[in-house]
C-alpha positions in Angstrom: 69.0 61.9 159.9 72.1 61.0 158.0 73.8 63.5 156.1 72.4 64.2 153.0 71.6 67.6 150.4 69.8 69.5 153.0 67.4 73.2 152.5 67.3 75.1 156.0 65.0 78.1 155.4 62.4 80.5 157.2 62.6 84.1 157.8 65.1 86.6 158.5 66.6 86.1 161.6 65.3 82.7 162.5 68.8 81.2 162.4 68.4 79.4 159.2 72.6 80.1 159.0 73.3 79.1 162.2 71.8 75.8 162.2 72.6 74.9 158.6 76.7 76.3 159.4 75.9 73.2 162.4 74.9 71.1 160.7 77.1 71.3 157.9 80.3 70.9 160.1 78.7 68.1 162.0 78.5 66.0 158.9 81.8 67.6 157.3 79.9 68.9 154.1 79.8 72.2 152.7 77.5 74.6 153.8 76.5 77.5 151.1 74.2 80.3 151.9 71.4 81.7 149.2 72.7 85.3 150.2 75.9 84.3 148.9 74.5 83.4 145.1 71.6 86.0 145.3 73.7 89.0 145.8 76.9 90.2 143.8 79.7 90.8 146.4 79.7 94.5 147.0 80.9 96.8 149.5 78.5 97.5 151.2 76.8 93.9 150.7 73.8 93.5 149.3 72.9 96.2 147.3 73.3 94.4 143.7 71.1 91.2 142.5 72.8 88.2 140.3 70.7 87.4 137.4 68.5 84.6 137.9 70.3 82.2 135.8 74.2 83.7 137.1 72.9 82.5 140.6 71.7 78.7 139.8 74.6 77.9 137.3 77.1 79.4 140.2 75.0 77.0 142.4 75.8 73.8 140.2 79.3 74.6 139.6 80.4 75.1 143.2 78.3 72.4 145.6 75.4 71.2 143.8 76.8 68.0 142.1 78.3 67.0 145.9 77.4 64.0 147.6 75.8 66.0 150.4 75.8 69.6 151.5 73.4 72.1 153.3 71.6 75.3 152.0 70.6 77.9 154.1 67.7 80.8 152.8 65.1 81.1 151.3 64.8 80.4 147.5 61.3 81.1 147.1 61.2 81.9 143.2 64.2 81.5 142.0 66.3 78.6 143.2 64.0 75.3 142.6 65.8 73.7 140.4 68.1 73.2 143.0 66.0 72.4 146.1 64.4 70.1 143.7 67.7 68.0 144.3 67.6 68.6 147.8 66.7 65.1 149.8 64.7 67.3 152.7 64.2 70.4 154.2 63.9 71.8 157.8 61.7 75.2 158.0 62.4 77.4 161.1 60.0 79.7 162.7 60.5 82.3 165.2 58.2 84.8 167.2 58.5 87.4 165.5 59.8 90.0 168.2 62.9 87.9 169.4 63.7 87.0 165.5 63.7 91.2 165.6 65.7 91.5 168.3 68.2 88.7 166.7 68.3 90.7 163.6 69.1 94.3 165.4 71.8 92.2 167.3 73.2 90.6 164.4 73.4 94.1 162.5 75.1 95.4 165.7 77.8 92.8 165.0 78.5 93.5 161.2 78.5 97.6 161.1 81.2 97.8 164.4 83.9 99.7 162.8 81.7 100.5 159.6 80.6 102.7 157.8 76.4 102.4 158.0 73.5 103.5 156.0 70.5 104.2 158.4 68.1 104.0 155.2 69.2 101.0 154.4 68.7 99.5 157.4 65.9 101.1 158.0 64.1 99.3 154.7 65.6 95.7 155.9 64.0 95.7 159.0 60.6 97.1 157.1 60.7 94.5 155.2 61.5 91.6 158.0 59.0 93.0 160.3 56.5 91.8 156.7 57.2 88.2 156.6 54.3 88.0 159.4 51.8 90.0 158.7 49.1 88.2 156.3 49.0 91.2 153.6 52.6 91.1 152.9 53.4 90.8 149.6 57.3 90.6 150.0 58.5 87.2 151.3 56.2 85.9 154.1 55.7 83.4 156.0 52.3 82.9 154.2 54.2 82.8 151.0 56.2 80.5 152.6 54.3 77.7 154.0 52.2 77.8 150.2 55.5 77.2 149.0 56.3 74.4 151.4 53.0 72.6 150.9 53.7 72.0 147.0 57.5 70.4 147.9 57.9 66.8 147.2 60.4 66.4 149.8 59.6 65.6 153.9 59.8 68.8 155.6 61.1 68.9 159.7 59.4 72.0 160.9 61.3 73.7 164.0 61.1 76.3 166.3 64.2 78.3 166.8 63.4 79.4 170.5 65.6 76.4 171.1 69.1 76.4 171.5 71.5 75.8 168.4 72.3 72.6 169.8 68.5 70.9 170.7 67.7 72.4 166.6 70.6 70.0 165.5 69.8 67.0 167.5 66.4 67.7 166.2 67.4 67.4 162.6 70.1 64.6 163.5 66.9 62.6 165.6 64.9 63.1 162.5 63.3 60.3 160.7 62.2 61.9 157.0 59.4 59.3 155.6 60.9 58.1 152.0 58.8 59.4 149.1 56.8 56.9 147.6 
């Protein structure tokens, strides 16, 4: 795959950021991150939404018009005006104890020397422990892969059990067909 306006998604944990930050550096484009335009910067982070519109005008003024970038996160309901412009997009999927175990590691890493809010935390992981179970109304991967099926672009679907490295040279082996 050449570099082009790329959407790396899937669930919480599944190193959506990881491989899209990759990627992104590999092909010297930008790399921007939903999280960044769905959430005002706070501190603590995430605890206040952008409006709807705040977050896709943000989108278009900082990367969107670019030749090429990447786009990590899920914008499931809000951001498809600006996957519409994406050229493809590579969904990630995880089992859903090690995406866990990534996600208590990765929280780990942020809090040292923090303040933390065990409630908080407490309702993330709730909430990422949803994405796969069926009745889940919150984003799942149900929701998801509905989602997915009604894109017009190719879609490169991956499991993240591989190395950083083998999920880029998956993407950069990848053949997307054309749309008619």
């Amino acid at each position: 795959m050449q570099r082009c306006k790329l959407h790396v998604m899937g669930a919480s944990g599944s190193g959506t950021s990881t491989l899209a930050r990759a990627l992104a550096d590999h092909w010297s484009v930008p790399h921007a991150d939903a999280d960044d335009y769905f959430w005002v910067p706070t501190d603590p982070p995430y605890v206040e939404r952008r409006d709807e519109a705040a977050r896709v005008s943000l989108m278009r003024e900082v990367f969107v018009p670019r030749e090429a970038w990447v786009l990590s996160g899920s914008m499931t309901g809000w951001g498809e005006a600006v996957v519409d412009e994406c050229d493809a997009i590579v969904f990630l999927t995880l089992d859903p104890d090690e995406r866990l175990r990534r996600l208590e590691a990765r929280e780990v890493h942020r809090r040292a020397g923090r303040g933390f809010d065990e409630d908080a935390w407490a309702a993330f992981l709730a909430w990422a422990r949803g994405y796969d179970e069926p009745a889940f109304e919150g984003r799942s991967r149900i929701a998801h892969d509905a989602w997915l099926a009604g894109r017009g672009q190719p879609v490169l679907r991956l499991d993240s059990a591989a190395s950083p490295q083998e999920l880029v040279e998956a993407v950069l082996d990848w053949s997307p067909p054309h749309p008619a």
